[in-house]
N, C-alpha and C positions, 0 to 999 in steps of 0.2 A: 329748233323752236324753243321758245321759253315762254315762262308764265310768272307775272309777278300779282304776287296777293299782298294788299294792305287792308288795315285794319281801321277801317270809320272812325274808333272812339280813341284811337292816340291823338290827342287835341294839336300836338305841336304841328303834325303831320296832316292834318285833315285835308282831305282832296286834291294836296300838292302831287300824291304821287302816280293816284290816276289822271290827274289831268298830263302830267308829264308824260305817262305813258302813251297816252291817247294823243299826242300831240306829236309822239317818236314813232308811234308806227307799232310799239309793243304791245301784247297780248296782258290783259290786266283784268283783276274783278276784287271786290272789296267781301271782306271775310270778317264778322265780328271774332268767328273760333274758327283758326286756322284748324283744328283736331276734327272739326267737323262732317260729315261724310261726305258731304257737297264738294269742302276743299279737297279734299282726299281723291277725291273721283278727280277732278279738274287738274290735279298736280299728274295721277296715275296715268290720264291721257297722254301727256306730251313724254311721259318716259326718261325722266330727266336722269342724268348719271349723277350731278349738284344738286342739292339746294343751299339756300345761302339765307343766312336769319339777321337781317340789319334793323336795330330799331324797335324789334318785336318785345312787346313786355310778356306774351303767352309761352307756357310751357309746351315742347312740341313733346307729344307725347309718343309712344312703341310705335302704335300703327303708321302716323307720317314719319319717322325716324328708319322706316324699316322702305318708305319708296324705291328712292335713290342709288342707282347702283355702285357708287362709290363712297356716300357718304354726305352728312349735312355739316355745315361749315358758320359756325356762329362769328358777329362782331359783337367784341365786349369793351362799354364806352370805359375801360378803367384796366388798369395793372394787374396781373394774374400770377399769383392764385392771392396777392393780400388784399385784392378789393373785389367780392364774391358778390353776389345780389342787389340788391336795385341801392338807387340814388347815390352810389357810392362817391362820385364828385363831392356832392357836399358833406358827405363823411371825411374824403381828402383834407377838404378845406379845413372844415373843423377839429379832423387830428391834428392841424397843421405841418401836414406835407409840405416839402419845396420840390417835388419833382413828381408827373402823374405818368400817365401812359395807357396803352389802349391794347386789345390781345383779338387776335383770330385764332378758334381754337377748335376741334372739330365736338361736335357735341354728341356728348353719352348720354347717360340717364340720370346723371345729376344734375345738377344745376352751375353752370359755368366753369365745370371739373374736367372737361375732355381735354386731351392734350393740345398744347400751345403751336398751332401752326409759323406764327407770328408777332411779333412783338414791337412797338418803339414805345420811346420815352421822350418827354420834354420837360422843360422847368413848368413850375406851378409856380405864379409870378403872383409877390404878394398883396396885390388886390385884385386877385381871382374870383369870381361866382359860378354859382354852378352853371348858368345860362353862356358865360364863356370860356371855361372849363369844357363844358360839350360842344363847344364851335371846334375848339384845340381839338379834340378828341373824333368829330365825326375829318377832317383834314387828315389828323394822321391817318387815320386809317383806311383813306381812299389811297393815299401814298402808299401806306402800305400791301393796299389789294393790288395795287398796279405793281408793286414787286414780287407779289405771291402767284398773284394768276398764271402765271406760264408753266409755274411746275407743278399747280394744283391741276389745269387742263393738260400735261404731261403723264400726270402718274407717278410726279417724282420727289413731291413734296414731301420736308422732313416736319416730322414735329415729335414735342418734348414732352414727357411727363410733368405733371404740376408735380411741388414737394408741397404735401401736403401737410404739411409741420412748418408753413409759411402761409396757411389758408387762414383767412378772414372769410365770414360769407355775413352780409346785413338784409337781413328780410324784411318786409314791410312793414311786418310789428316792432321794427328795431324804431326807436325812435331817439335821441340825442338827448340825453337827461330831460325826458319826456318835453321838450320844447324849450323847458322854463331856462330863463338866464337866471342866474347866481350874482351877485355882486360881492361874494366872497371869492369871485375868480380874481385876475389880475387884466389889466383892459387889453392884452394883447387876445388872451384865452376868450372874453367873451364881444374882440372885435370879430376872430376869427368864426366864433361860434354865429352870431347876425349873417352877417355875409355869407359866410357857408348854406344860410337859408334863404336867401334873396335871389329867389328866382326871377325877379320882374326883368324884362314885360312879359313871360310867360307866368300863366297860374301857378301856383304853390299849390301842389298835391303832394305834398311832401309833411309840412310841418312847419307851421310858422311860429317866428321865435317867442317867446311870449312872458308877461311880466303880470303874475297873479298873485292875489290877496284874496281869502276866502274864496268864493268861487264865482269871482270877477278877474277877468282878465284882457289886458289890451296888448297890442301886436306891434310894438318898434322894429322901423325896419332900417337903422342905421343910428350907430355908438362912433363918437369921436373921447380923442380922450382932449379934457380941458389942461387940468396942471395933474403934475404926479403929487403934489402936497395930497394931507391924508388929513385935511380939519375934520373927520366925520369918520364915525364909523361902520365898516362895509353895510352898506343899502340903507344908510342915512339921504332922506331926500333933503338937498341942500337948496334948492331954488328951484324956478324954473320961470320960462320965459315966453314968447311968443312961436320961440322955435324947437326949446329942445328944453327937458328937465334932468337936474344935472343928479347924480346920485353920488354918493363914496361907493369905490371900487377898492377892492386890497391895497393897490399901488397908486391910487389917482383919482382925481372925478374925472366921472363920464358924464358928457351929454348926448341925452337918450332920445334919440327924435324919429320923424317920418311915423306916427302912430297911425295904425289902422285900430278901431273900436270893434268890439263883439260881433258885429258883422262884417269885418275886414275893411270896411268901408276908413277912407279918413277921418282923423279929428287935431285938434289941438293937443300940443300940451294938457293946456288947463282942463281940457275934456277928460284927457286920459286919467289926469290924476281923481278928478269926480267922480267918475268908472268906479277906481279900485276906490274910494273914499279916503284918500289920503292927502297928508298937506306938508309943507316942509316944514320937518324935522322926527316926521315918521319914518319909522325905518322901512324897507322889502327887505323882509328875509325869508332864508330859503324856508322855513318853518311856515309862511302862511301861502308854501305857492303850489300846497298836496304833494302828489304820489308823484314821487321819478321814479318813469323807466326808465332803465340803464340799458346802453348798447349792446347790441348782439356781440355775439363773437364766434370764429370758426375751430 
């Protein structure tokens, strides 16, 4: 017998996976805190020797850790031990990796530290987002479970210690030079950096990329680069047009377009630049766009 628990407030996931359930014939109940006693009772029942953590953003704490008579068995959407804690796709992207990967690993008491049951890898192809980065990612690793299962339901499954002197871990306060794009970057660094944050058509709960002046800011959601010439100096705004405003990058103008305004909502160009009160031949520099946080590290 089994029991699968989802959790209501994962948005991506909403209702897909009881109805699935409920339509296979599988025992299923929705859990906002999986650690909860309710859950706890409900998992205790059926006496499971697995469980198995796909998808969950909750920490499983001693007491459901201690169920299972053999052990609890996490999916981790990212490479282990260099991509540790959440959203790490779009850390990939924006480190600019060429190659990502997905880990099963059994879980201890840290957070995505227990040893590597499993592992693949593929290319990170370079116009990657994080919304297809996680399609790559939840594929391998059904492939993957279908090569692991038989020796995890065996008893004979091997797995490896992480090297921990190859650990990353990015936690939710980690944030990517707090949002703000730089146009002192070069346009590779801040195509990689947009994209890397372009979760559409799912919500951005993450961090959208952002271009601020005092404490005005509007939300470009996609940089092409126009010419590598350098008439202007980095975050000179040189024009702009119906579709996109063009800025000096280190190596080239960008045009900066797809603007969401203060409430994520769309606008114009010409809107965006009235936002920040600017006009061309003002600069953006990193100097009026506040405080960077800088990225975690493990």
């Amino acid at each position: 017998m089994g029991l699968v628990i989802s959790d209501p407030n994962v948005h991506a996931m909403r209702g897909l996976v009881t109805r699935f359930c409920r339509d296979a014939g599988i025992p299923a109940i929705e859990s906002a805190n999986v650690n909860a006693s309710e859950s706890l009772d409900a998992i205790r029942a059926i006496g499971p020797d697995l469980l198995f953590s796909v998808y969950n953003m909750q920490i499983l704490r001693p007491p459901l850790l201690a169920i299972p008579s053999v052990g609890t068995v996490n999916f981790h959407n990212g490479p282990l031990p260099r991509y540790r804690g959440v959203n790490v796709y779009a850390w990939a992207i924006i480190n600019g990796e060429t190659e990502y990967g997905i880990s099963w690993h059994w879980v201890d008491r840290g957070i995505d530290s227990g040893d590597v049951l499993a592992q693949k890898t593929f290319p990170l192809d370079p116009q990657e987002r994080p919304t297809t980065l996680i399609a790559k990612g939840f594929r391998a690793g059904l492939e993957s479970l279908e090569e692991l299962l038989p020796s995890l339901l065996s008893g004979s499954a091997v797995a490896a210690k992480q090297d921990e002197s190859l650990a990353t871990y990015y936690g939710k306060r980690d944030v990517p030079h707090g949002g703000r794009i730089s146009f002192g970057w070069p346009f590779e660094r801040i195509e990689r950096f947009v994209r890397g944050l372009d979760f559409r058509p799912l919500p951005n709960l993450f961090v959208y990329p952002r271009i601020a002046r005092g404490s005005a800011s509007v939300f470009p959601q996609r940089v092409s680069l126009v010419t590598r010439s350098t008439p202007g100096v980095p975050g000179e705004i040189l024009g702009f047009d119906e579709r996109a405003v063009h800025v000096q990058a280190a190596d080239g103008v960008v045009a900066v377009s797809e603007f969401l305004g203060p409430d994520h909502g769309p606008i114009s160009p010409e809107r965006a630049l009235a936002c920040l009160g600017v006009a061309p031949g003002d600069r953006l520099a990193d100097g009026d766009q506040g405080t960077t946080t800088m990225p975690g590290g493990g």
